[in-house]
PyMOL commands that place a pseudoatom at each C-alpha (Angstrom):
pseudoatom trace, name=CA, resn=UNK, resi=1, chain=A, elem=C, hetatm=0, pos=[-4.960, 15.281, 13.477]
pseudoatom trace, name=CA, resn=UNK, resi=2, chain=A, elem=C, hetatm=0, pos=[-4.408, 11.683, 11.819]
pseudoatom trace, name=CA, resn=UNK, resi=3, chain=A, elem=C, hetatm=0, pos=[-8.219, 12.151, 10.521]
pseudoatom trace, name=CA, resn=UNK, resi=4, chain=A, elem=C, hetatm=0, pos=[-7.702, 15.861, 8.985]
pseudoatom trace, name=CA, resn=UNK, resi=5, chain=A, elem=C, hetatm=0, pos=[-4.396, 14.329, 7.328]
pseudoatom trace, name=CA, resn=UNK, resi=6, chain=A, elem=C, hetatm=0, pos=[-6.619, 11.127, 5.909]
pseudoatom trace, name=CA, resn=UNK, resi=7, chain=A, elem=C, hetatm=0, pos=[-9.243, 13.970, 4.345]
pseudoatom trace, name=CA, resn=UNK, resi=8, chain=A, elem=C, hetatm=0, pos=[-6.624, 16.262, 3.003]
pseudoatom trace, name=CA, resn=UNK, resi=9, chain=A, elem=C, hetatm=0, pos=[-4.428, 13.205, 1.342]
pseudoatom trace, name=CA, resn=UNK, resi=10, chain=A, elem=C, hetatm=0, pos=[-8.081, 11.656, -0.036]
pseudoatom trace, name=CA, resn=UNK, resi=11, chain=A, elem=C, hetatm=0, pos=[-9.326, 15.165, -1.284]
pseudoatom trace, name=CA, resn=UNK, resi=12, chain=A, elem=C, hetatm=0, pos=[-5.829, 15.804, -3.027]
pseudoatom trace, name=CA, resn=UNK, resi=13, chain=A, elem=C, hetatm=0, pos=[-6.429, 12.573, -4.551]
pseudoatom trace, name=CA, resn=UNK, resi=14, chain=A, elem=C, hetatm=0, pos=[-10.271, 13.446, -6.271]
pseudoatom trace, name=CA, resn=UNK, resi=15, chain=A, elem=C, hetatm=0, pos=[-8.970, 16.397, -7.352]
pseudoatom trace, name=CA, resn=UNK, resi=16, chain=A, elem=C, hetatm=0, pos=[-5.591, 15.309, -9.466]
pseudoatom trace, name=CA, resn=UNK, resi=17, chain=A, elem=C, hetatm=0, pos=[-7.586, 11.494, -10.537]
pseudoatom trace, name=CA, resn=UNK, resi=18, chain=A, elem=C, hetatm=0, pos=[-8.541, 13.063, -14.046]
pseudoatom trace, name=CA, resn=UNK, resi=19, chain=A, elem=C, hetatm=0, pos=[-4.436, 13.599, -14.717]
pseudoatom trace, name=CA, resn=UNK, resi=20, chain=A, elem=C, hetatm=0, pos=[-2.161, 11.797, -16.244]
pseudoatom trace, name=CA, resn=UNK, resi=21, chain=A, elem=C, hetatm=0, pos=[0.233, 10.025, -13.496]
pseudoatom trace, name=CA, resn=UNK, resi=22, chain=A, elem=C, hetatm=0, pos=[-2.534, 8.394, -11.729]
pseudoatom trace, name=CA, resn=UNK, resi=23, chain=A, elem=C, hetatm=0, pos=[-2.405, 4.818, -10.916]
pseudoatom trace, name=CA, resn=UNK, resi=24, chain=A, elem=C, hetatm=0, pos=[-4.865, 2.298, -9.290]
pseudoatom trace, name=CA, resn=UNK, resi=25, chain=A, elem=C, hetatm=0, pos=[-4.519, -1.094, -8.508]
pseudoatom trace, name=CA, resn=UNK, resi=26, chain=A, elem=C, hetatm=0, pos=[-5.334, -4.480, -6.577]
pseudoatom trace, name=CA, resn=UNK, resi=27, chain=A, elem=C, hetatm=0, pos=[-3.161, -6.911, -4.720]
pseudoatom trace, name=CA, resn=UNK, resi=28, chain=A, elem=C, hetatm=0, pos=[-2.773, -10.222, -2.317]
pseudoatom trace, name=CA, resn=UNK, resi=29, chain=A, elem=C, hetatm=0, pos=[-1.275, -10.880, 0.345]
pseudoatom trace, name=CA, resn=UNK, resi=30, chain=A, elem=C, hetatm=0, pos=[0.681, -13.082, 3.224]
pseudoatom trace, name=CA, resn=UNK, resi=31, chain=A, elem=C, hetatm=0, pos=[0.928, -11.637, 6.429]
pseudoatom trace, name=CA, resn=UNK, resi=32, chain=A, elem=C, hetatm=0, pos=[4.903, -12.531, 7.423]
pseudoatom trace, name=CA, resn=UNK, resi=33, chain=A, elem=C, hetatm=0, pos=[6.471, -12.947, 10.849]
pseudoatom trace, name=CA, resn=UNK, resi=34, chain=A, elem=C, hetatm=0, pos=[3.755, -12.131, 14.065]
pseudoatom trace, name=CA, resn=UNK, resi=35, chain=A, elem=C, hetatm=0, pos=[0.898, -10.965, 11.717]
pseudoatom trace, name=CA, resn=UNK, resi=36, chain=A, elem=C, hetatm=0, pos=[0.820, -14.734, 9.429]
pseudoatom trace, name=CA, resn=UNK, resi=37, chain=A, elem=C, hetatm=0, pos=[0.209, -16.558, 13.635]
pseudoatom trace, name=CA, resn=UNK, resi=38, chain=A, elem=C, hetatm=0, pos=[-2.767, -14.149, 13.656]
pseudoatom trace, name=CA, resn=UNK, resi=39, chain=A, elem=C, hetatm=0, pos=[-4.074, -13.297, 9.832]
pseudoatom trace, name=CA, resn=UNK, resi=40, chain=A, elem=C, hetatm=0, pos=[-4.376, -15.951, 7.425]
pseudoatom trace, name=CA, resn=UNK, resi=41, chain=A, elem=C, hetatm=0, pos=[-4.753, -13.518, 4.145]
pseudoatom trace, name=CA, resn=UNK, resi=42, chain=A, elem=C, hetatm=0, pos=[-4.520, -10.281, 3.231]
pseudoatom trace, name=CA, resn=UNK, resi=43, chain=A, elem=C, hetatm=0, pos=[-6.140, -7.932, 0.093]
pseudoatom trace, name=CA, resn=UNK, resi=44, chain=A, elem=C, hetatm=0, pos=[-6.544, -4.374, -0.369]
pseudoatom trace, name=CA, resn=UNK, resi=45, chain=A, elem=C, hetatm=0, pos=[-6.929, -1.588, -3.846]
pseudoatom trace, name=CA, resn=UNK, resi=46, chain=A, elem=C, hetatm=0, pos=[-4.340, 0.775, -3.859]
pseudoatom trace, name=CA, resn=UNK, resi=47, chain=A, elem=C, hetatm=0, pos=[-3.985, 4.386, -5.649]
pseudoatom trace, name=CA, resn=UNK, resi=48, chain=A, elem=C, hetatm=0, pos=[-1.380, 6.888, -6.461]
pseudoatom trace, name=CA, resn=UNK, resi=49, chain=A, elem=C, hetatm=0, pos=[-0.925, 9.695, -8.345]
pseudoatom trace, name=CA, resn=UNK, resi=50, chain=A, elem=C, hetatm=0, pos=[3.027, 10.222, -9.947]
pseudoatom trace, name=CA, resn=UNK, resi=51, chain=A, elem=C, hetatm=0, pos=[4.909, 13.308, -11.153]
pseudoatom trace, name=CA, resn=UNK, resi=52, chain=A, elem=C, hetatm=0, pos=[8.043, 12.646, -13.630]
pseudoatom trace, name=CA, resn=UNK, resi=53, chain=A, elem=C, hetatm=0, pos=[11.263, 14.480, -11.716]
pseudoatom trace, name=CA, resn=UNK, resi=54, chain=A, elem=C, hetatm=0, pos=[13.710, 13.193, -14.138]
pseudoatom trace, name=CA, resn=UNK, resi=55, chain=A, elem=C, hetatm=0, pos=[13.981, 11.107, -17.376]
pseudoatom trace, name=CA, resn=UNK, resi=56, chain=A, elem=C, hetatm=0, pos=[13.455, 7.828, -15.301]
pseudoatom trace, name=CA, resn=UNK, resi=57, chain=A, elem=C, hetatm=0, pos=[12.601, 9.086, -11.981]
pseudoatom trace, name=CA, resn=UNK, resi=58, chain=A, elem=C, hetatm=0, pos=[9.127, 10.000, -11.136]
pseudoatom trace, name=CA, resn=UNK, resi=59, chain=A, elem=C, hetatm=0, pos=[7.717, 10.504, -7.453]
pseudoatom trace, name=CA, resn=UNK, resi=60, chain=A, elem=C, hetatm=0, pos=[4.318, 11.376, -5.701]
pseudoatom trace, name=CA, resn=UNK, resi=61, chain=A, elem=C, hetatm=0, pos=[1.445, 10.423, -2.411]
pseudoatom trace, name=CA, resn=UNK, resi=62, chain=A, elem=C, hetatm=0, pos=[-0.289, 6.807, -2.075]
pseudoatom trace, name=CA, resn=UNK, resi=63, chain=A, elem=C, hetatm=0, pos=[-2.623, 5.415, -0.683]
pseudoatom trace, name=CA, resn=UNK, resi=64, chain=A, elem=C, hetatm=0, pos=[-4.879, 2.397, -0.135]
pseudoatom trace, name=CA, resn=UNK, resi=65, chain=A, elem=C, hetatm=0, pos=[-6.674, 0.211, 1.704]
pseudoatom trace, name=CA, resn=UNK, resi=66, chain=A, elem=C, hetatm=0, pos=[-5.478, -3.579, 2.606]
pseudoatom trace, name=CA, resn=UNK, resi=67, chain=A, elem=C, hetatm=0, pos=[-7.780, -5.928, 5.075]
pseudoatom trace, name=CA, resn=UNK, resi=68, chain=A, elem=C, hetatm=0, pos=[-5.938, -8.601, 6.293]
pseudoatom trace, name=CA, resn=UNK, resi=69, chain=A, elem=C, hetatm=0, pos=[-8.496, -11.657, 7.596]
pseudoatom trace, name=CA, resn=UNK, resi=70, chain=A, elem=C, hetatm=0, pos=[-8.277, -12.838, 10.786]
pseudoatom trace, name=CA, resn=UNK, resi=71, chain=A, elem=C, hetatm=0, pos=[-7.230, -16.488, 11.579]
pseudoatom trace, name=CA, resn=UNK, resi=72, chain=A, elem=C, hetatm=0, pos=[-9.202, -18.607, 14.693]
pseudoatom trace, name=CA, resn=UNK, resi=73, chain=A, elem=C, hetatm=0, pos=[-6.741, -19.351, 17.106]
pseudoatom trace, name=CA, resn=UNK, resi=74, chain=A, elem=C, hetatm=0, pos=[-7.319, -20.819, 20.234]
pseudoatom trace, name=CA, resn=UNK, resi=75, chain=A, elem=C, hetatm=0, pos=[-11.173, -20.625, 19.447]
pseudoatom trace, name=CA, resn=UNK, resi=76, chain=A, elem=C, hetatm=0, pos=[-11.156, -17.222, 19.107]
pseudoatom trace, name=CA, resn=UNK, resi=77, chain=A, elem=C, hetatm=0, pos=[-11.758, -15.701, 15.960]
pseudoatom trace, name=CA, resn=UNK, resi=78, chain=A, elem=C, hetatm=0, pos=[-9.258, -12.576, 15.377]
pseudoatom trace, name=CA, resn=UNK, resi=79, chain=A, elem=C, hetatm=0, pos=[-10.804, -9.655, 13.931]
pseudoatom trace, name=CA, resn=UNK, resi=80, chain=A, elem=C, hetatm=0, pos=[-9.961, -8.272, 10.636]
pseudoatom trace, name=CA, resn=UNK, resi=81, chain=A, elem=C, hetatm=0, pos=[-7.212, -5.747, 10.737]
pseudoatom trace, name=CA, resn=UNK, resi=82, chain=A, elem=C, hetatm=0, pos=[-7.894, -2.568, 8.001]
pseudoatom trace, name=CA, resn=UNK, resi=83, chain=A, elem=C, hetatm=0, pos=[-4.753, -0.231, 6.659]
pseudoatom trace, name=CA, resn=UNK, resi=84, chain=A, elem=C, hetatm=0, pos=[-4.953, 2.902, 5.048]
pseudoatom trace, name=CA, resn=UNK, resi=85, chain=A, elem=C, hetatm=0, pos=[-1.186, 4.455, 4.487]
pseudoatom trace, name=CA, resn=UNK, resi=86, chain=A, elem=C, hetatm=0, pos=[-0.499, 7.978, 3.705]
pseudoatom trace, name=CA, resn=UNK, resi=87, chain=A, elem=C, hetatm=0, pos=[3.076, 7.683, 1.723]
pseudoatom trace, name=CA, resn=UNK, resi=88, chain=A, elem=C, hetatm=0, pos=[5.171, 9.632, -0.293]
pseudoatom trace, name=CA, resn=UNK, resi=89, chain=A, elem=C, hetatm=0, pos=[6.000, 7.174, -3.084]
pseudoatom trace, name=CA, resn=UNK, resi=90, chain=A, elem=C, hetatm=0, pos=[8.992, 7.035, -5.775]
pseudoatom trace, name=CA, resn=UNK, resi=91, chain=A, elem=C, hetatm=0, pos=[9.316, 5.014, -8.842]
pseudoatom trace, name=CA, resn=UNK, resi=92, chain=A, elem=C, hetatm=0, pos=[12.733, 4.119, -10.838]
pseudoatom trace, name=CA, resn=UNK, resi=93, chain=A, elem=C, hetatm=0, pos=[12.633, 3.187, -14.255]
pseudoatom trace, name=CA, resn=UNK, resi=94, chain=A, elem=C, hetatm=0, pos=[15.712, 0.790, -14.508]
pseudoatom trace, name=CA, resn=UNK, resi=95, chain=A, elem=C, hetatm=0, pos=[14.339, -0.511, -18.162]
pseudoatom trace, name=CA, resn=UNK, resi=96, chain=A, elem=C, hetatm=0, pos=[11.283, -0.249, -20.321]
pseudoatom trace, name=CA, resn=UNK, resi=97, chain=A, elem=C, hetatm=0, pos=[9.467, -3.179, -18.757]
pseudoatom trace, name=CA, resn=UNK, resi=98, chain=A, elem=C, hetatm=0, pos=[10.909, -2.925, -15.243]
pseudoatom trace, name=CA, resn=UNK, resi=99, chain=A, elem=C, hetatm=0, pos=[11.001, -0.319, -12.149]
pseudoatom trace, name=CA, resn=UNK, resi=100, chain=A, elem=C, hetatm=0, pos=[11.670, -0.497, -8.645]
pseudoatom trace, name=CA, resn=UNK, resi=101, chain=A, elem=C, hetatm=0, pos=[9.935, 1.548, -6.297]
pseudoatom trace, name=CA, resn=UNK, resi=102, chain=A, elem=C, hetatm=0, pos=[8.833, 2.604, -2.812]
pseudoatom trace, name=CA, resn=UNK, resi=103, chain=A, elem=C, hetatm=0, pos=[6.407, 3.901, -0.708]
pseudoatom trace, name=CA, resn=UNK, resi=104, chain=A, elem=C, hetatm=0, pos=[6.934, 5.635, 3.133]
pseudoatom trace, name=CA, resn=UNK, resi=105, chain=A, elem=C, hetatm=0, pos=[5.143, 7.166, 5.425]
pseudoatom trace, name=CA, resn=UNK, resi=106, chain=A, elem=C, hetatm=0, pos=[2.063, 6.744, 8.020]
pseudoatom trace, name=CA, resn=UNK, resi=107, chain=A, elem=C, hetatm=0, pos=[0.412, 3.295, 7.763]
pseudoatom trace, name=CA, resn=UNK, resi=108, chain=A, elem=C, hetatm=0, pos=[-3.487, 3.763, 10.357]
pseudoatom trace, name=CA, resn=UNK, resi=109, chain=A, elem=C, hetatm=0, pos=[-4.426, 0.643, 11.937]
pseudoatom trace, name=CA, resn=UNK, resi=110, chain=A, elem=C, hetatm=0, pos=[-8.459, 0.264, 12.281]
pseudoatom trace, name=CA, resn=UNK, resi=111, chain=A, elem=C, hetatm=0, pos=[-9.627, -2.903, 14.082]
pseudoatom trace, name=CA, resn=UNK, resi=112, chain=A, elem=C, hetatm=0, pos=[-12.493, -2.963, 16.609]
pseudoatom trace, name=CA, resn=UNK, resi=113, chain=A, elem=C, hetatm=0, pos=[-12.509, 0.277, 18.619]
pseudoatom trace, name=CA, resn=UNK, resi=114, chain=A, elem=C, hetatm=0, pos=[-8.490, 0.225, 18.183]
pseudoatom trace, name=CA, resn=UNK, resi=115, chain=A, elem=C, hetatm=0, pos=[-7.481, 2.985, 15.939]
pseudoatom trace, name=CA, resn=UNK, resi=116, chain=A, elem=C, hetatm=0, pos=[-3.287, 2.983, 15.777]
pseudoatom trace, name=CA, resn=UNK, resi=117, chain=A, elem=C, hetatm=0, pos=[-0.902, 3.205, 13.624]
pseudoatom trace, name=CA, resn=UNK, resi=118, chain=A, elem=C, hetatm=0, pos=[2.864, 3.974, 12.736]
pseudoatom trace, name=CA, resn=UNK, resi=119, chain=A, elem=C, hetatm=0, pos=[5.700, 3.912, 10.538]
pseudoatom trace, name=CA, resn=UNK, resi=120, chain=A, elem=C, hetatm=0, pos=[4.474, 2.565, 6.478]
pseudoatom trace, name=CA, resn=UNK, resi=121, chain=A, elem=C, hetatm=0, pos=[7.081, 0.850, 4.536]
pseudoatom trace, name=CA, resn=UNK, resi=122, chain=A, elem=C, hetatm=0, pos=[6.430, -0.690, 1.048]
pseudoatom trace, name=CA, resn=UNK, resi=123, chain=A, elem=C, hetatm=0, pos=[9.397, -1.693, -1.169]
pseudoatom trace, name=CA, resn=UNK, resi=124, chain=A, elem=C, hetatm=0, pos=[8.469, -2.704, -4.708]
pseudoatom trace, name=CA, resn=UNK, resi=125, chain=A, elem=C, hetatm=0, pos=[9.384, -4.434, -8.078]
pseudoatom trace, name=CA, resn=UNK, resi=126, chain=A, elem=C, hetatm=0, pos=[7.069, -4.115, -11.098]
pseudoatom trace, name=CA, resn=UNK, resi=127, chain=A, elem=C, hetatm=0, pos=[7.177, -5.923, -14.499]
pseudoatom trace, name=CA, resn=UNK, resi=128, chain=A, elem=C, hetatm=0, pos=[5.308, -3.504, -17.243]
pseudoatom trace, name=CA, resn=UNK, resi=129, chain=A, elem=C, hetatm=0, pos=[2.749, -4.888, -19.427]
pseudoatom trace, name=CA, resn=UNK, resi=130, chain=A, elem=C, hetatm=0, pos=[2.180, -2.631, -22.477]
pseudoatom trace, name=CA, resn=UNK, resi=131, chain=A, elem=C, hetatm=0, pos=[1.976, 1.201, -21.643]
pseudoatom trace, name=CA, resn=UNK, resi=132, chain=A, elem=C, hetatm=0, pos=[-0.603, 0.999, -19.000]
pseudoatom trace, name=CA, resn=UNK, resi=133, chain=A, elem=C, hetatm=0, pos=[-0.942, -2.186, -17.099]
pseudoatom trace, name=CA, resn=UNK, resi=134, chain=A, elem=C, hetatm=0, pos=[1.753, -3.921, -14.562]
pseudoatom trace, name=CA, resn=UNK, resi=135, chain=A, elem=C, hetatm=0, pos=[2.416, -6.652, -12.438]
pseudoatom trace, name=CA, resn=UNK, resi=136, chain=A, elem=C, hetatm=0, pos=[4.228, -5.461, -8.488]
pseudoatom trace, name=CA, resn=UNK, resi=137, chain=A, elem=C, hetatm=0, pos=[5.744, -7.850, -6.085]
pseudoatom trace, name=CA, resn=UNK, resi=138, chain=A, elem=C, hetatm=0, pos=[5.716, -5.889, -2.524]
pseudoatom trace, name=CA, resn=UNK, resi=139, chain=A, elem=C, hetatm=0, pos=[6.276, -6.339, 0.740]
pseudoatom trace, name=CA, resn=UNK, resi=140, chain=A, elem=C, hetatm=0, pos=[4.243, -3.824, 2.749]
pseudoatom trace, name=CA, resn=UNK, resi=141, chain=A, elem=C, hetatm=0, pos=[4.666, -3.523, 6.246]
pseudoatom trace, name=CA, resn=UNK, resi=142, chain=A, elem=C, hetatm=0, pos=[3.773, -1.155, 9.760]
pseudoatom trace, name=CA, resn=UNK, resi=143, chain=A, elem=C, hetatm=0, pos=[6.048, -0.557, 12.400]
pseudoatom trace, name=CA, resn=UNK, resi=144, chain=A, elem=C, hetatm=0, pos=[4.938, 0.061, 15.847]
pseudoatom trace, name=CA, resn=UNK, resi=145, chain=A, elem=C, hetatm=0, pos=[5.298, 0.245, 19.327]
pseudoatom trace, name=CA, resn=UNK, resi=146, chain=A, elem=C, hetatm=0, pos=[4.149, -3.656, 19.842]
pseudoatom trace, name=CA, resn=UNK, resi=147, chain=A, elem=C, hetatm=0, pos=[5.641, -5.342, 16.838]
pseudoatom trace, name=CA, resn=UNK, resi=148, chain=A, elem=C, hetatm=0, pos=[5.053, -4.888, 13.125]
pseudoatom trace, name=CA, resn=UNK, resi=149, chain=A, elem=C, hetatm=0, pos=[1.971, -6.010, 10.980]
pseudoatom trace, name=CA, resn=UNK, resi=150, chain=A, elem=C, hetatm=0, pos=[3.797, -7.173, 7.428]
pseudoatom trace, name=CA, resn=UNK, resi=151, chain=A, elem=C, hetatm=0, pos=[2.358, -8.680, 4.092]
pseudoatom trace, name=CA, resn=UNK, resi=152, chain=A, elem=C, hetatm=0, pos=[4.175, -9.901, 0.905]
pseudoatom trace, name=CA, resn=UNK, resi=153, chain=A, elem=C, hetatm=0, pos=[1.660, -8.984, -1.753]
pseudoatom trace, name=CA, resn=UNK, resi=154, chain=A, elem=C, hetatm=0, pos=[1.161, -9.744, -5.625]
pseudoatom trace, name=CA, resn=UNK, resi=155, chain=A, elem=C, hetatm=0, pos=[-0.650, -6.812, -7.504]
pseudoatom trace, name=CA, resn=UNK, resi=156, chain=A, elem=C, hetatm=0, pos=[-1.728, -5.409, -10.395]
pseudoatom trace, name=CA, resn=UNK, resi=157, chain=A, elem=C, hetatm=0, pos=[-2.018, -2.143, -11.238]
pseudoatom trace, name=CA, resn=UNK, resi=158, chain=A, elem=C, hetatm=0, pos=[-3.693, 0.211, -14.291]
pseudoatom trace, name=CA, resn=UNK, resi=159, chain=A, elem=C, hetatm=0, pos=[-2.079, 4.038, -14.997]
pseudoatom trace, name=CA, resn=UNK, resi=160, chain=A, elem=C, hetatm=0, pos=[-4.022, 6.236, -16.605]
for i in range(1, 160): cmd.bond("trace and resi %d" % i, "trace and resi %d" % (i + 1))
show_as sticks, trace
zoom trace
């Protein structure tokens, strides 16, 4: 089921990428709490694809992909950890240059032969550069049965 819902969220995504709304982007990362004792760094490319509801209000599906990089601890090199949320996501416009937004919804966990996942949180400020270009400070984050995996990121996006 989770890989039928990955296909149908990517193929909705090929198909609206030529519209106006869609967004890519890039960020950076520190893992927080648990996840910064056993990641050292995290990166990923993001995507979305927005529909105006109101004047300043628009809202939409995400996705991505983020890789955070395995620290050694103990002589033991941890494994990179790979995230690919499905999220509804909304954006605010609370001036020209600024927004705060959000993204919810099913973050899957893909590390060695362990394929989990859960709950996909990602608050977010941007600053607007021009029409098309911005700059996001996040905090993205997974919530599951054994703890959370959580980033602070820096990224910058392009809407077409």
């Amino acid at each position: 089921m989770k890989k039928l819902f990955l296909v149908g969220a990517l193929a909705l995504f090929a198909s609206v990428n030529a519209q106006s709304g869609f967004k890519i982007g890039a960020h950076v990362g520190l893992p927080m709490g648990d996840a910064g004792n056993a990641y050292s760094f995290n990166v990923g490319v993001d995507a979305a694809y927005l529909f105006p509801v109101a004047e300043s209000f628009s809202a939409g599906v995400a996705t991505g992909y983020s890789a955070f990089l395995g620290k050694d601890v103990g002589g033991f090199k941890v494994p990179t950890l790979g995230l690919i949320p499905i999220a509804a996501t909304g954006q605010y416009m609370l001036a020209e240059q600024f927004s705060l937004g959000a993204d919810l919804g099913y973050g899957f966990l893909m590390q060695d032969g362990n394929n989990d996942g859960g709950f996909y949180y990602q608050p977010r400020a941007t600053y607007h550069i021009g029409e098309n270009m911005g700059l996001s400070l996040s905090y993205k984050g997974v919530s599951q049965k054994g703890g959370t995996i959580d980033a602070i990121n820096l990224g910058f996006g392009y809407s077409f």
